[in-house]
C-alpha positions as CSV (number, residue, x, y, z in Angstrom):
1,X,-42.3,-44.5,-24.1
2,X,-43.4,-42.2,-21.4
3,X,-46.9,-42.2,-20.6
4,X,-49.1,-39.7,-18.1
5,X,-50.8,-42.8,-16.5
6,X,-47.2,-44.7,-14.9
7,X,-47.0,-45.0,-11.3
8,X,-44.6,-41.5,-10.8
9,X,-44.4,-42.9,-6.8
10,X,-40.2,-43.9,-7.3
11,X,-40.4,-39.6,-8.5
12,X,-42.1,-38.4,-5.5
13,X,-40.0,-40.4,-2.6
14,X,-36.9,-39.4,-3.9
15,X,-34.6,-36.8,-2.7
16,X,-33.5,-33.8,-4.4
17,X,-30.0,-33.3,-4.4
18,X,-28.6,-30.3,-2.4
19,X,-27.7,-27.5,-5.0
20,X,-25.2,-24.6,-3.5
21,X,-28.3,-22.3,-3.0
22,X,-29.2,-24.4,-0.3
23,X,-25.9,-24.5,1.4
24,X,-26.3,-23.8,5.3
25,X,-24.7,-21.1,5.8
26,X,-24.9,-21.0,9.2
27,X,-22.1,-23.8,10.5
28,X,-18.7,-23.5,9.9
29,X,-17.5,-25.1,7.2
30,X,-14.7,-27.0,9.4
31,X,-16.2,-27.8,13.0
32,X,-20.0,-27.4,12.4
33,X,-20.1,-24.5,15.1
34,X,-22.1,-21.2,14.9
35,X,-20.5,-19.5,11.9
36,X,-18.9,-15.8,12.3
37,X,-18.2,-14.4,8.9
38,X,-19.4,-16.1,5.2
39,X,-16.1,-15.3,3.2
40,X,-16.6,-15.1,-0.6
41,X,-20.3,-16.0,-0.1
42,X,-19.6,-19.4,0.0
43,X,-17.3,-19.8,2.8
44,X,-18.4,-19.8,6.5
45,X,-16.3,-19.8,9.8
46,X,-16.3,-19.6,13.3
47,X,-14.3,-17.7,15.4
48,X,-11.6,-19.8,16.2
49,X,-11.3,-21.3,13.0
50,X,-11.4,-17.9,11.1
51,X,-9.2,-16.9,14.0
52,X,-6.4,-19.9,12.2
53,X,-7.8,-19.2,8.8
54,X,-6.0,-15.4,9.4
55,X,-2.5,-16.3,11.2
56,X,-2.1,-19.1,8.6
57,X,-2.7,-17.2,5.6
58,X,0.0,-14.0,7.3
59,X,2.2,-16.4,8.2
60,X,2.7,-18.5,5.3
61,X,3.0,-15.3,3.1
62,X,6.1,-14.5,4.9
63,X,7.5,-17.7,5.0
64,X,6.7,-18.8,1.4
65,X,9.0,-15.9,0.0
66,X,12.0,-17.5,2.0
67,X,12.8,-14.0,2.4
68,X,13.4,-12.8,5.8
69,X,15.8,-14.3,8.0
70,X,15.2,-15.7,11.5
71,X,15.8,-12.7,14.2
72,X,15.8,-9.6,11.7
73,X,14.9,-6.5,12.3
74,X,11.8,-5.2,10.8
75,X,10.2,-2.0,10.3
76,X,6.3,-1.4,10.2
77,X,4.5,1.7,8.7
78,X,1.8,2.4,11.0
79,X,-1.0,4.7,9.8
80,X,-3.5,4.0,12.8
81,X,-5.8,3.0,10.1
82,X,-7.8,-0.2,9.4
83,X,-5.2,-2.4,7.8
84,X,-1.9,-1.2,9.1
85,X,-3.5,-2.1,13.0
86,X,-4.3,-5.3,11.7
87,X,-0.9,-5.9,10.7
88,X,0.7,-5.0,13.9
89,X,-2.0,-7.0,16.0
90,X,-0.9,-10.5,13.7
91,X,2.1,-9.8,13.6
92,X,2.7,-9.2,17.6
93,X,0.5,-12.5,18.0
94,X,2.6,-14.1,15.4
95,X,5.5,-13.1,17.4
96,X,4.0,-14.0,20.9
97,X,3.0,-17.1,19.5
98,X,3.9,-19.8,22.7
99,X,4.0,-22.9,20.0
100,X,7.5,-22.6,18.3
101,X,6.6,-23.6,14.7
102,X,4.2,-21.3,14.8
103,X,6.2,-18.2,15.7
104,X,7.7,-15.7,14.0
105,X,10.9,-15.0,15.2
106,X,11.2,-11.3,14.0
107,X,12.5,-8.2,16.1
108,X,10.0,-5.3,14.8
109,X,10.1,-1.6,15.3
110,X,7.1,0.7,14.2
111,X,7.3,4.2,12.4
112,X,4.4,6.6,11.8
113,X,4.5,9.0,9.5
114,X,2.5,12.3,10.2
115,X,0.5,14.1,7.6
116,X,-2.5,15.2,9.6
117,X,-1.9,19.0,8.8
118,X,-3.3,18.5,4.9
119,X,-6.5,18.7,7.1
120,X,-6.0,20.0,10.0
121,X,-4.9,23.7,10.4
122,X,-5.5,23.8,13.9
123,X,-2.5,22.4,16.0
124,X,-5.4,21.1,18.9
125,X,-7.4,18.9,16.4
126,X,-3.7,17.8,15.2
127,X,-2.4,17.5,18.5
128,X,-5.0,14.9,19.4
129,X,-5.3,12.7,16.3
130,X,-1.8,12.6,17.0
131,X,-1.9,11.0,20.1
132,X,-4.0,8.3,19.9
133,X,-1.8,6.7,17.2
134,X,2.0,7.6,19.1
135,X,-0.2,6.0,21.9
136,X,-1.2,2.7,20.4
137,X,2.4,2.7,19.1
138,X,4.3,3.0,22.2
139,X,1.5,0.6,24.0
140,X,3.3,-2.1,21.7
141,X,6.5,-2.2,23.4
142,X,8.8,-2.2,20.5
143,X,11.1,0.8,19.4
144,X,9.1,3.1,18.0
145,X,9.9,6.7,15.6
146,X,7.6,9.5,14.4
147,X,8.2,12.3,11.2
148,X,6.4,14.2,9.1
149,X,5.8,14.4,5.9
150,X,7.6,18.1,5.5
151,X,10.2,16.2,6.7
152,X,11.2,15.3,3.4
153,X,12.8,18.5,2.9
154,X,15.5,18.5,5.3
155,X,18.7,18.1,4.0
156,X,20.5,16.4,7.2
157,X,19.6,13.6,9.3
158,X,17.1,14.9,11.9
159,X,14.1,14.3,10.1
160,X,12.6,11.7,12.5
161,X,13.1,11.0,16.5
162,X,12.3,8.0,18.2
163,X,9.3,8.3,20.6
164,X,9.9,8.6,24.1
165,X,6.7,9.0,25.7
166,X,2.7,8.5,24.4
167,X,2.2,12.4,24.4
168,X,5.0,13.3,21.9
169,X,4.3,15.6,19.6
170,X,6.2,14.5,15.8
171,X,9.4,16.2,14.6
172,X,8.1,19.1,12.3
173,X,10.3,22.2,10.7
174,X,8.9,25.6,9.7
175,X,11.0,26.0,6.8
176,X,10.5,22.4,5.2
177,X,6.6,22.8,6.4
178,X,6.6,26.0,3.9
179,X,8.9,24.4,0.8
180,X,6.1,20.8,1.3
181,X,3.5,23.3,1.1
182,X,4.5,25.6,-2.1
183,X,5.5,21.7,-3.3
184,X,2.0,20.4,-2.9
185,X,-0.3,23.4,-3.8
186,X,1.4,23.9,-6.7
187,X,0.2,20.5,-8.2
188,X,-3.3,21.1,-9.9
189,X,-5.1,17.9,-10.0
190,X,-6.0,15.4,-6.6
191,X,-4.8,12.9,-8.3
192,X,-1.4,14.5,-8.3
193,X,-1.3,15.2,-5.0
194,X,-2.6,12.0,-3.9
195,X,0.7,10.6,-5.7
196,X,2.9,13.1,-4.1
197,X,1.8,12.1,-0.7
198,X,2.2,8.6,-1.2
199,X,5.7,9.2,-3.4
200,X,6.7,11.3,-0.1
201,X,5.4,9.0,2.9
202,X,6.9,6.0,1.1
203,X,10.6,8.0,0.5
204,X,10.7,9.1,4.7
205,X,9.9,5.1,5.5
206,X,12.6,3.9,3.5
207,X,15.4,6.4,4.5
208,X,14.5,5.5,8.0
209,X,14.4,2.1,7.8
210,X,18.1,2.4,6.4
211,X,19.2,4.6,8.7
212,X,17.9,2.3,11.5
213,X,19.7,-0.6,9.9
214,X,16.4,-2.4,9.3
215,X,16.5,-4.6,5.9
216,X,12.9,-5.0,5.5
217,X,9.9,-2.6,5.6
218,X,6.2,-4.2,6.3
219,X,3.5,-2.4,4.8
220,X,0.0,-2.6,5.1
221,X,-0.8,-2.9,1.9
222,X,-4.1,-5.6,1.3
223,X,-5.3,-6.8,-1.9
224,X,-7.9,-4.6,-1.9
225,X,-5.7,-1.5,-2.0
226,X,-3.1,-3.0,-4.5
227,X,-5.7,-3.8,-7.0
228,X,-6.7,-0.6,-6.7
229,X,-3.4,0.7,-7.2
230,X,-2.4,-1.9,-10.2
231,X,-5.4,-0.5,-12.2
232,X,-4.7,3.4,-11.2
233,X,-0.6,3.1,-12.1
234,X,-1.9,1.2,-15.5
235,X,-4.0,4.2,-16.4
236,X,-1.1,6.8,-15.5
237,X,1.6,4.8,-17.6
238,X,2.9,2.9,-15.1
239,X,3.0,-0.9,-16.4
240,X,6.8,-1.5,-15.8
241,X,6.6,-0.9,-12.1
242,X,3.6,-2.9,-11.7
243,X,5.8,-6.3,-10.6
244,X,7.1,-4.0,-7.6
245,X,4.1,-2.1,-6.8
246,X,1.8,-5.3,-6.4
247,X,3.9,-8.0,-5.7
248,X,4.8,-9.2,-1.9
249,X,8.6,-7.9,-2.3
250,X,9.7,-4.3,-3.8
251,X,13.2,-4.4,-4.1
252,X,14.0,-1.1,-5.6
253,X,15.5,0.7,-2.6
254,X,18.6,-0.9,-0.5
255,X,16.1,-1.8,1.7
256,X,13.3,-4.2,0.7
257,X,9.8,-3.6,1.1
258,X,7.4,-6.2,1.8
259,X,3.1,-6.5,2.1
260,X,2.1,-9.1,4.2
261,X,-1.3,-8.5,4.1
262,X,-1.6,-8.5,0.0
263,X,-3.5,-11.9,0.7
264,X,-6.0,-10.2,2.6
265,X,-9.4,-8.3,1.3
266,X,-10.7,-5.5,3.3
267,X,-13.5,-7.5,4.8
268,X,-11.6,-10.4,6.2
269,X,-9.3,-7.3,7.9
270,X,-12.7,-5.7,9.5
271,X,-13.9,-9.4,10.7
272,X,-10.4,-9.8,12.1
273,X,-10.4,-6.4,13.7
274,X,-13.9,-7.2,15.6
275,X,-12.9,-10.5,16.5
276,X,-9.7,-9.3,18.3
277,X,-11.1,-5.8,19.5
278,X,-8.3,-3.7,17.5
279,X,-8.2,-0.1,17.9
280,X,-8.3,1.6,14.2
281,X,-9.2,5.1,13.2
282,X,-9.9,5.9,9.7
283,X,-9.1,9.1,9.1
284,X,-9.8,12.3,6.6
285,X,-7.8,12.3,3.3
286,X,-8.1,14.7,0.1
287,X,-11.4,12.9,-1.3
288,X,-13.0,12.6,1.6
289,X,-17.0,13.0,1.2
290,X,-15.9,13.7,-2.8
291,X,-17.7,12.2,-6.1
292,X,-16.0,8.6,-7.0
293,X,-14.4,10.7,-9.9
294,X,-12.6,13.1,-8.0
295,X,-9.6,11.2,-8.5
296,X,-8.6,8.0,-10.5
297,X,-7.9,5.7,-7.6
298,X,-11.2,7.0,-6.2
299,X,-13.2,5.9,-9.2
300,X,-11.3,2.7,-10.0
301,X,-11.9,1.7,-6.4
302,X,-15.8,2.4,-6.6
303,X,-15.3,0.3,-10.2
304,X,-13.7,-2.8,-8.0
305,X,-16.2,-2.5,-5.2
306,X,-19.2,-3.0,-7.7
307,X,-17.8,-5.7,-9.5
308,X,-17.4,-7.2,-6.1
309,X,-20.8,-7.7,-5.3
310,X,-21.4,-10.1,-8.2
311,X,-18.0,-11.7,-8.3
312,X,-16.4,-11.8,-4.7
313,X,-13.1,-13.4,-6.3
314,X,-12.2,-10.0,-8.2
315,X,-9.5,-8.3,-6.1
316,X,-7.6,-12.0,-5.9
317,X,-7.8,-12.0,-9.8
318,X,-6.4,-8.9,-10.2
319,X,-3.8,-9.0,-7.9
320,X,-2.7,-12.4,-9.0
321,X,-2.9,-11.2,-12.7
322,X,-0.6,-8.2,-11.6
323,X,1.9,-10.8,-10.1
324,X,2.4,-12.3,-14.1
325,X,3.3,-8.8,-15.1
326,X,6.8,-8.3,-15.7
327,X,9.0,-5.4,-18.0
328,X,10.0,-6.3,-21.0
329,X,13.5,-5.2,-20.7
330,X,15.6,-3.7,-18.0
331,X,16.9,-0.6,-18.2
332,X,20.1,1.1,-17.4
333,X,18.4,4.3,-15.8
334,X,16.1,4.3,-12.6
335,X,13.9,7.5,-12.0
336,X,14.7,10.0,-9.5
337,X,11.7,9.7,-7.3
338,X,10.1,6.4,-7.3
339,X,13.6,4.4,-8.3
340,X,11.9,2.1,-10.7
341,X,13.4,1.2,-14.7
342,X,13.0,4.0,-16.7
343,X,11.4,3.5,-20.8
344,X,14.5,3.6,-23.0
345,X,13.2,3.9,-26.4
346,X,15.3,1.3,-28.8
347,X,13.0,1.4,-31.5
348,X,13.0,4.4,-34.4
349,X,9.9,5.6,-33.1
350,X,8.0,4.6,-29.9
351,X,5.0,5.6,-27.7
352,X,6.7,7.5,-25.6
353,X,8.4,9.2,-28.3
354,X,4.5,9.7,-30.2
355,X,3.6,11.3,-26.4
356,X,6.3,13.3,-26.2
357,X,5.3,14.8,-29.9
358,X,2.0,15.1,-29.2
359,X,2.9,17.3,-25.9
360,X,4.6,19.3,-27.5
361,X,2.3,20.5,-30.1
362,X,-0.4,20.7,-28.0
363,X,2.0,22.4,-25.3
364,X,3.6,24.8,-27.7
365,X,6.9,23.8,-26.2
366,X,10.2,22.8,-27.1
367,X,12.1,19.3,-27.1
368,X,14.1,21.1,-24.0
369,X,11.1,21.6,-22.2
370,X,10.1,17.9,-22.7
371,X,13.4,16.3,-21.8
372,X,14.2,18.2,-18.7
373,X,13.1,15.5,-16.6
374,X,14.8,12.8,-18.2
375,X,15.7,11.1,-15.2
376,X,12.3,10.4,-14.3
377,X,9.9,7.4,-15.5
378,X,6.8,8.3,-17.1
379,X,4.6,8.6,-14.6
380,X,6.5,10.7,-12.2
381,X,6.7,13.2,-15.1
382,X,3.6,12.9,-15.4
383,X,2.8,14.3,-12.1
384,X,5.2,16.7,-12.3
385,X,4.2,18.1,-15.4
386,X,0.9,18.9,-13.6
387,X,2.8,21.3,-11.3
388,X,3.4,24.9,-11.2
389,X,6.4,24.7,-9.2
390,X,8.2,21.7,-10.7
391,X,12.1,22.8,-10.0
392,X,11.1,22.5,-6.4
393,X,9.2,19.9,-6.0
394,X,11.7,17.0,-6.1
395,X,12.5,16.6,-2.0
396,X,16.3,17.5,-0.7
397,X,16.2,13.6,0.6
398,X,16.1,12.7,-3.2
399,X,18.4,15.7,-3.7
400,X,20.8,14.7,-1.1
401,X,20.8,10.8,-2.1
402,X,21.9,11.8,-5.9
403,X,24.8,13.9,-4.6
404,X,25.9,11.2,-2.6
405,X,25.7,8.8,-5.5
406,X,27.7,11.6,-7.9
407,X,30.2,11.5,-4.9
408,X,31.2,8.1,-4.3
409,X,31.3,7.8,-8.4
410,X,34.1,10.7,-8.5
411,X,36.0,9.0,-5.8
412,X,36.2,6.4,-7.8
């Protein structure tokens, strides 16, 4: 039995294990230096080993995939921003790597795709936003383009150039400038126009990239923004494009679209970016200095962000729950726009046939009026729906690709 009046000296001269509250924090976790950044509140590194910690997690999501070939040609989107300057800067050190197995034998080319005039009316504050990114673009060395969003709209070839010189303005047209701008006002809600942008931006990338001869497109994606995204396309009735949307390879164009950075959380981006001194420039977009419910991605990304700060593994959970997502059936129709499966109904009556009813009613309109967009998946109607101006909203690229598709099936 216990009693009050033992000897307790064996209690007082022992040691009391280390629990993970009294972790030191302050050393590396692999060479006991000085640590720079605490990753997932439990993980410290240095510099240099953070510094390997970031080129082997890049590297060995390319490789992994077994992909890209050795010597391909590549094509970067390049905002300027935060996580698309991170990707060039691994990416060139990747490249420039002097040990062999290290090195990524890659032959990249960089495109940026203008769409400072939603903000900017004035053609000086363009001009010089403008110029910093051509600028760090052409400082890279690689073969570099430039377009516009407008762009979109023209029905030949010309809508991009390749830059020339840091001070080049981008390829813009008066008339497609005016048909973006009807295109865009005419949608009523942000979140509709934030889709249209993206939808648009992602269309100039991939048509250039093919026209270029590049087979792969690296985005900047990290897995920050794609959980953001998975939970936003959920909400707008996007599920069966979720596999493309968040996992490392979209394959829905004839030129494959890969995120090498969808290992990566913002903060491990903004410790890299210190730690190597990149140049990144955040700029204005539609919700800029907005509530967090001015648009759905705006309030599901303040949602992530809190449940962060209790549970640092959430974006990885998220994304890695997105990557067991798959369609339950393919489909022999792709939409217009985004080229993903569109919902073919087999059953007697489905929920996007119960939608469609309850649009209607509440609409006053008529199964023509609901059907005209067939060739579109759901969500894409959905932002469509939301314009004023839908017959001209779809861009002449989109326009231009379909003829060419009815073409080649006629001479046939």
């Amino acid at each position: 039995m216990c009693s009050n009046f033992e000897n307790n000296e064996l209690f007082e001269n022992a040691e009391v294990p280390q629990t993970g509250n009294q972790k030191n924090y302050s050393v590396c976790k692999k060479c006991d230096k000085s640590s720079f950044v605490l990753l997932q509140k439990k993980d410290p590194f240095c510099k240099s080993c953070f510094y390997e910690y970031c080129r082997h997690k890049f590297r060995s999501t390319i490789g992994k995939s077994n992909l890209v070939p050795h010597k391909s040609n590549v094509l970067v989107a390049f905002s300027g921003g935060l996580s698309s300057s991170a990707l060039t800067d691994l990416l060139i050190d990747s490249i420039q790597n002097p040990d062999s197995h290290k090195k990524l034998h890659l032959h990249p080319s960089f495109v940026f795709v203008n769409g400072c005039h939603l903000l900017c009316k004035e053609r000086k504050d363009l001009s010089n936003v403008q110029f910093n990114e051509i600028g760090r673009m052409f400082k890279t060395g690689f073969k570099c383009f430039v377009t516009s969003l407008e762009m979109c709209f023209q029905s030949d070839g010309t809508f991009y150039e390749q830059i020339t010189s840091e001070t080049q303005f981008p390829l813009t047209n008066n008339d497609c400038q005016q048909k973006w701008f009807d295109s865009f006002e005419s949608l009523n809600s942000l979140t509709a126009k934030e889709e249209y942008i993206r939808r648009t931006r992602h269309l100039l990338i991939m048509e250039i990239a093919k026209r270029e001869k590049c087979p792969f497109v690296f985005l900047g994606s990290s897995g920050s923004r794609l959980a953001v995204n998975l939970l936003t396309d959920i909400s707008q009735g996007k599920g069966n494009q979720l596999q493309n949307e968040v996992g490392f390879c979209d394959d829905r164009h004839e030129v494959k679209c890969l995120k090498p950075m969808r290992e990566f959380v913002k903060k491990e981006i903004l410790f890299w970016a210190k730690m190597r001194d990149v140049v990144y420039e955040e700029k204005r977009n539609l919700t800029t200095q907005l509530s967090k419910k001015a648009t759905l991605s705006r309030l599901t990304e303040s949602f992530i962000t809190g449940l962060e700060e209790s549970f640092p593994a959430t974006v990885y959970t998220i994304v890695r729950t997105g990557n067991k997502l798959k369609p339950l059936a393919n489909s022999s129709k792709t939409c217009s726009l985004c080229l993903s499966q569109v919902d073919e109904p087999k059953d007697n009556y489905s929920a996007i046939d119960a939608l469609n009813d309850t649009l209607r009613l509440s609409r006053n309109s008529t199964n023509e009026d609901i059907n005209k967009f067939e060739n579109l998946c759901y969500g894409c109607k959905t932002m469509i729906r939301d314009s004023n101006n839908s017959a001209n909203i779809i861009p002449e690229l989109i326009r231009c690709k379909q003829r060419e598709i009815i073409d080649d099936f006629l001479l046939k």
